[in-house]
Each structure stands twice: as C-alpha cells, then as structure tokens.
N, C-alpha and C positions, 0 to 999 in steps of 0.2 A: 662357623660358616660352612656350608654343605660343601663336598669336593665337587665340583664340574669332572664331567666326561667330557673326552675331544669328541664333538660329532663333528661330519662332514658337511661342508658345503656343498648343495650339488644345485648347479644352474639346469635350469630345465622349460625351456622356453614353449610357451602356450600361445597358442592361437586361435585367434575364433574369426571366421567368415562372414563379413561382416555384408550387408544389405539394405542402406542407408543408415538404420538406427536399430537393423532388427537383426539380430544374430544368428544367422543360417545355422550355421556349425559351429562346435568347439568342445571344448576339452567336455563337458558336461554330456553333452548330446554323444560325442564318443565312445564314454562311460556307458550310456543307459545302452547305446549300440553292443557293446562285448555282453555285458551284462547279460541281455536279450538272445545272444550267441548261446553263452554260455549256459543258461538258463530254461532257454526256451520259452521264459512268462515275462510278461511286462508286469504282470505286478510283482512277483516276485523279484523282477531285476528292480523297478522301484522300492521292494521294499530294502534291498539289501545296500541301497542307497540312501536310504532314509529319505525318499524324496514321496512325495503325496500319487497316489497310481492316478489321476488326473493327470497331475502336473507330464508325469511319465507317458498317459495316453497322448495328451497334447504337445508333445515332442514329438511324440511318432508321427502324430497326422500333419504335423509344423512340414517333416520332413516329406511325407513321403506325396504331398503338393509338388514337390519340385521337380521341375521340366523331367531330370532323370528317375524319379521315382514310381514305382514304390519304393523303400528300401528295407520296409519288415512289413511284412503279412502274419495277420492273425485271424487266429480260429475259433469264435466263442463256443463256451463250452467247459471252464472248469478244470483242475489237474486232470481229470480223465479222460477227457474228450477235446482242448482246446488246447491252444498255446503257439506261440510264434516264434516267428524264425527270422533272418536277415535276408531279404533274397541278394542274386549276387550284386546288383549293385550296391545296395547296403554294404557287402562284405566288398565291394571294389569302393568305396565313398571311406568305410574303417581303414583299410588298409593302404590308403595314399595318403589319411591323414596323419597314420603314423608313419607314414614313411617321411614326412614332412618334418615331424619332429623331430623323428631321427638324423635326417640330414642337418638337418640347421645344430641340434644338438652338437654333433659332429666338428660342425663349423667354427661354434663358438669357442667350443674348448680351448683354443691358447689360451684367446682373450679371456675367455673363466678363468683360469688356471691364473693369469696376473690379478685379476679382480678378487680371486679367492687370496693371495700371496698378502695384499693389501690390508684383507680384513683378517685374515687367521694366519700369522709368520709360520 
C-alpha cells in the first residue's frame, strides 16, 4: 500500500454573478481577466488556460456588453502590433471580485477550521 502524504484542506469559496441563468461573472471570467493583465493577449491568456481563443473572445465581448463596460480593449494586429489590456474598470470589476473572496474567505475560516477538524483529526 503507497504511503499517503498529509495535504491540506483549504476551503476556498467561489462565486459566480449570476443573471437569471446566465453567468455574468466568476471564477473562470476572473482567470481569463488576470491572464489578459498579465499577458496582454487574449489568445495567449486563452491559451495558457487551455480554453478555445473563441471561447476566450466571447467572454470578452460577454463582458464588456455590460452597462459598466468595456472592461478589455483590444488591438488587432499580431504579437507585434496588437494586444490587450484591462481598462480600469476591468481592473476595478478583478479587484472587487477578489476582494470578495477574500473577505468571505476570511469569514469562514472558524467554521473551515471545525469542518476541516471533522474530516482530517
């Protein structure tokens, strides 16, 4: 029988914005947002998501529909000449969604900490 390693439980509450049936926001749309920070391509933050650059274009434009948007603008044009960015609502839209998680995170920790006690003494 293989030895087990202790790994950690870690509670990490997710959320997605929801709009009758259609999901404004959440952890995925998040992702492709940093990504896109961090990158400056949508295809490229799609690709390092493994998600289809379609799938990834039609997020963007999901989003940037919304009353407060745009929230990435892009440039066609190629690594040389093109590439996108967040504008600041995008980067005010990322950073209240993490600050959400982080609060609630926060929050929950007693109750994790007895619910982790339960499943790993």
């Amino acid at each position: 029988m293989p030895r087990r390693t202790a790994t950690a439980l870690i509670i990490q509450p997710r959320f997605r914005l929801e709009l009758g049936r259609q999901v404004e926001f959440g952890p995925g749309k998040a992702e492709l947002l940093e990504r896109i920070a961090g990158t400056r391509s949508i295809g490229q933050a799609a690709r390092d998501m493994g998600m289809a650059y379609m799938t990834a274009w039609n997020h963007v434009r999901s989003l940037n529909r919304a009353p407060a948007g745009p929230f990435v603008t892009a440039v066609r044009g190629g690594p040389q000449h093109g590439g996108a960015s967040l504008t600041r609502a995008g980067e005010e839209l990322l950073r209240l969604y993490r600050e959400l998680e982080a609060k609630t995170t926060a929050a929950v920790r007693p109750t994790g900490t007895k619910l982790t006690r339960l499943l790993r003494p």
